[in-house]
TIKOLBA-919154 format. One record per atom (N, C-alpha, C): atom name; x, y, z; residue number from 1. Coordinates in steps of 0.2 Angstrom, whole numbers, always signed. Atoms other than C-alpha are relative to their C-alpha. Layout:
BEGIN
<'CA'; <X; Y; Z>; NUM>
...
//
This chain:
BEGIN
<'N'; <+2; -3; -6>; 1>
<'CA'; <+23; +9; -60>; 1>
<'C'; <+6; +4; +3>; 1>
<'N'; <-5; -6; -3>; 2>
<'CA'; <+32; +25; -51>; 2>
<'C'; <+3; -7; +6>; 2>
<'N'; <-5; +3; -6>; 3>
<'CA'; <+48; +18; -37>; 3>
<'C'; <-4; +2; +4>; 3>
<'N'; <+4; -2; -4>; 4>
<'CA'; <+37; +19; -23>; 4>
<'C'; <+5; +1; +5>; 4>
<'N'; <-7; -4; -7>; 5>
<'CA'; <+47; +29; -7>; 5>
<'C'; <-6; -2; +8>; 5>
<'N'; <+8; +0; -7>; 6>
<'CA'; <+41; +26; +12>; 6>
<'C'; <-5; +4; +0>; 6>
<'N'; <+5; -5; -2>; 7>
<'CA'; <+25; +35; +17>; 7>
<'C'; <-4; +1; -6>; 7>
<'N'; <+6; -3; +6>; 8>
<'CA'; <+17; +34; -3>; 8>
<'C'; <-6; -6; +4>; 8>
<'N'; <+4; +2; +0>; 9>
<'CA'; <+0; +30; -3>; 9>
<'C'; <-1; -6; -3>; 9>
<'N'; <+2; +5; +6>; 10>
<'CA'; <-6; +12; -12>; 10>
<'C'; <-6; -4; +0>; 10>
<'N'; <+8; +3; +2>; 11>
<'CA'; <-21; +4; -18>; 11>
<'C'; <+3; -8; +0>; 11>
<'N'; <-2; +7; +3>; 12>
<'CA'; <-20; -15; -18>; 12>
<'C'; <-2; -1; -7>; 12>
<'N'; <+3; +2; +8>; 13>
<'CA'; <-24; -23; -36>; 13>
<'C'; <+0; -8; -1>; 13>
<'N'; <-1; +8; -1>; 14>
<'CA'; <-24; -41; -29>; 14>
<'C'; <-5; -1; +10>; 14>
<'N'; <+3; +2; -8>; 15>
<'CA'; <-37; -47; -13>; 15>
<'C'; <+5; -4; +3>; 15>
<'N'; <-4; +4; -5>; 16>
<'CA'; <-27; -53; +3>; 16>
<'C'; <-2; -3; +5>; 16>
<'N'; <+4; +4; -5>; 17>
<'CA'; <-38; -63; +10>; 17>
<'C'; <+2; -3; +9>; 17>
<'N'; <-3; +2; -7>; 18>
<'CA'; <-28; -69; +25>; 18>
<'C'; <-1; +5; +6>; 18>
<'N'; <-1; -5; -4>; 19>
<'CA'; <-27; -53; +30>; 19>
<'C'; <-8; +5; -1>; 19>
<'N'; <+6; -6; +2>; 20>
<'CA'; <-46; -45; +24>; 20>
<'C'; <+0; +4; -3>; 20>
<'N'; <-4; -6; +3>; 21>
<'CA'; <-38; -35; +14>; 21>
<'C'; <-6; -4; -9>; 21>
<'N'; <+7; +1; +8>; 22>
<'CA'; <-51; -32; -4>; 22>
<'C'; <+5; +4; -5>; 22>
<'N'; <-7; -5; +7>; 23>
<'CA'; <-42; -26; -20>; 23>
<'C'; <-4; +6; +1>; 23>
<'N'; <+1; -9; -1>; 24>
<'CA'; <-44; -5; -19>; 24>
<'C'; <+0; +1; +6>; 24>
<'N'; <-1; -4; -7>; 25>
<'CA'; <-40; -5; +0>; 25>
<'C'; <+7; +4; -2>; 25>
<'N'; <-5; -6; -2>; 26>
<'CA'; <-30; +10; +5>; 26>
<'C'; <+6; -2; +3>; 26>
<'N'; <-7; +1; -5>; 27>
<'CA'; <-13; +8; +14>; 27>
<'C'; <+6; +4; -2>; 27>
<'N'; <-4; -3; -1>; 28>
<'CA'; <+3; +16; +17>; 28>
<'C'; <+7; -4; +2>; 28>
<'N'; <-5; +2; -3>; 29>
<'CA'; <+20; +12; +15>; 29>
<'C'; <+6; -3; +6>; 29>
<'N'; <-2; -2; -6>; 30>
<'CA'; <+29; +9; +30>; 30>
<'C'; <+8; -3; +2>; 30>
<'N'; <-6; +2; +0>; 31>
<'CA'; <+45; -3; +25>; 31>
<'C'; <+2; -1; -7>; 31>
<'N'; <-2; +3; +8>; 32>
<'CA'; <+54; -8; +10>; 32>
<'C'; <+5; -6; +2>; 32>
<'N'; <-5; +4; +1>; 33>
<'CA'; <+62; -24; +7>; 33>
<'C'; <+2; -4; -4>; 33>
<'N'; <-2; +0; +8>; 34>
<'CA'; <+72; -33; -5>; 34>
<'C'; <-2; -3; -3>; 34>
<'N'; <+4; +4; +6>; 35>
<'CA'; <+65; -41; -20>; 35>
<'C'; <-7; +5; -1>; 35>
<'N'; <+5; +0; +1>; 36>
<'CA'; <+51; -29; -24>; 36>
<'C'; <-4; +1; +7>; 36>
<'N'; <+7; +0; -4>; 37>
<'CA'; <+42; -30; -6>; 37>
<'C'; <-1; +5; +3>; 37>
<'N'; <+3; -7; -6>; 38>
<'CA'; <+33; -18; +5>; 38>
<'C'; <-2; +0; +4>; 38>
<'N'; <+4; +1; -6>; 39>
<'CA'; <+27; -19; +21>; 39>
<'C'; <-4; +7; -1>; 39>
<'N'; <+6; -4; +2>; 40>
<'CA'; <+11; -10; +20>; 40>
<'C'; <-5; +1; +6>; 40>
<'N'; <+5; -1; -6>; 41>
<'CA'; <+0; -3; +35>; 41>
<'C'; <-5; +3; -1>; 41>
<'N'; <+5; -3; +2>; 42>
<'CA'; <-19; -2; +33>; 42>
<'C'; <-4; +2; +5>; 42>
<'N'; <+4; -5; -7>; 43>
<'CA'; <-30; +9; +47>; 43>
<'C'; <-5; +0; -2>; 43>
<'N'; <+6; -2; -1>; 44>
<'CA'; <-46; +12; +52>; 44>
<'C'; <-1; +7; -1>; 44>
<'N'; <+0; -6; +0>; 45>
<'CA'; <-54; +27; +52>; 45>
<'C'; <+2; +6; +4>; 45>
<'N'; <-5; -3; -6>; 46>
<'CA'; <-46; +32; +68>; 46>
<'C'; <+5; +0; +3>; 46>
<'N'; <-7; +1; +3>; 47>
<'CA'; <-31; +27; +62>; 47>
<'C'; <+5; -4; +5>; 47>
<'N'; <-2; +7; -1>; 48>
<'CA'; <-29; +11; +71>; 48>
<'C'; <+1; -5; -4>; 48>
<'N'; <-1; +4; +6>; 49>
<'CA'; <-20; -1; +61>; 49>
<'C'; <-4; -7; +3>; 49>
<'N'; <+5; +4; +2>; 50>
<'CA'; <-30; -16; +56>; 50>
<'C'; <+4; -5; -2>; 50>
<'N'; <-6; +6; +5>; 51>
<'CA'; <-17; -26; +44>; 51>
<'C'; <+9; +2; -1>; 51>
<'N'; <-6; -5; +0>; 52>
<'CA'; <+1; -23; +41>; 52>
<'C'; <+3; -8; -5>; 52>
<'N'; <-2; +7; +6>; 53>
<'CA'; <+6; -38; +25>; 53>
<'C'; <+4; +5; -3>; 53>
<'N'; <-5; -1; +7>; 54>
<'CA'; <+21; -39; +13>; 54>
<'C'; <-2; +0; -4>; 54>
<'N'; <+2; +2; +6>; 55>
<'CA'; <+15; -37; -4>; 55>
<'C'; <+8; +3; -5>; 55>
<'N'; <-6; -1; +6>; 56>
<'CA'; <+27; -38; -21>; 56>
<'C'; <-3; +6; -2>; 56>
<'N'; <+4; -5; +2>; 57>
<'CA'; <+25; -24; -29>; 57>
<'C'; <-6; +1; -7>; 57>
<'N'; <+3; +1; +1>; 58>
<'CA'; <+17; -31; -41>; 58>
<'C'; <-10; +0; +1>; 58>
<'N'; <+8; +1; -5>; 59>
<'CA'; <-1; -32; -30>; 59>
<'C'; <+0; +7; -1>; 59>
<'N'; <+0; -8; -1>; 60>
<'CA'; <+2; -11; -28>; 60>
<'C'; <-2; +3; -6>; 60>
<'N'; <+0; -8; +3>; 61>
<'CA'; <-3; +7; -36>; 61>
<'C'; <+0; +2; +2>; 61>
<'N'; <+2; -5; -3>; 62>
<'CA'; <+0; +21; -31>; 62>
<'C'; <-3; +6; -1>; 62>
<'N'; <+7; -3; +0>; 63>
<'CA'; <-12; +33; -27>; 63>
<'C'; <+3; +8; +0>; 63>
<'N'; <-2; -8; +1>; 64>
<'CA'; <-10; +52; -31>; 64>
<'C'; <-4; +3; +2>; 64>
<'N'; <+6; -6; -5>; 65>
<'CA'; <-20; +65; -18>; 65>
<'C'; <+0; +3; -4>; 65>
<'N'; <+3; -7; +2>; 66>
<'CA'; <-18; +78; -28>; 66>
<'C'; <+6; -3; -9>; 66>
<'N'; <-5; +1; +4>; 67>
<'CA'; <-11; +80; -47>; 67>
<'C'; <+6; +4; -1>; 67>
<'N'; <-7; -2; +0>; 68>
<'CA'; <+3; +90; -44>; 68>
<'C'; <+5; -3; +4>; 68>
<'N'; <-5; +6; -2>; 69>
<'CA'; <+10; +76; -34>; 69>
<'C'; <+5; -5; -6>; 69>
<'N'; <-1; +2; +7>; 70>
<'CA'; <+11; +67; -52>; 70>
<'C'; <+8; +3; +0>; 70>
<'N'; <-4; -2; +0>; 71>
<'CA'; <+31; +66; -55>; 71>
<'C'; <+1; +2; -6>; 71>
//
């Protein structure tokens, strides 16, 4: 998987139950810390956040909006 940088987009690829979170939810990077982890913020359609969990980055993808984002 690409280094992911604050503010990429990510798909989960692992359900986080604790947090409601289903694998293919949307979220955005919001911290990075060490070992791999991400702190991740996932919003409504109104763009209230709802979750905000550490995942490895193993649980991540990240999502391409468009293909000329592709590095």
């Amino acid at each position: 998987m690409d280094k992911l940088k604050l503010h990429d987009v990510v798909a989960l690829t692992k359900p986080i139950p604790e947090h409601n979170l289903r694998r293919g939810d949307i979220g955005v990077v919001i911290d990075i810390g060490p070992d791999k982890q991400y702190l991740l913020e996932f919003s409504d359609r109104n763009g209230v956040p709802y979750a905000m969990p550490t995942v490895n980055t193993e649980g991540l993808m990240k999502v391409y909006l468009h293909a000329d984002m592709v590095e």
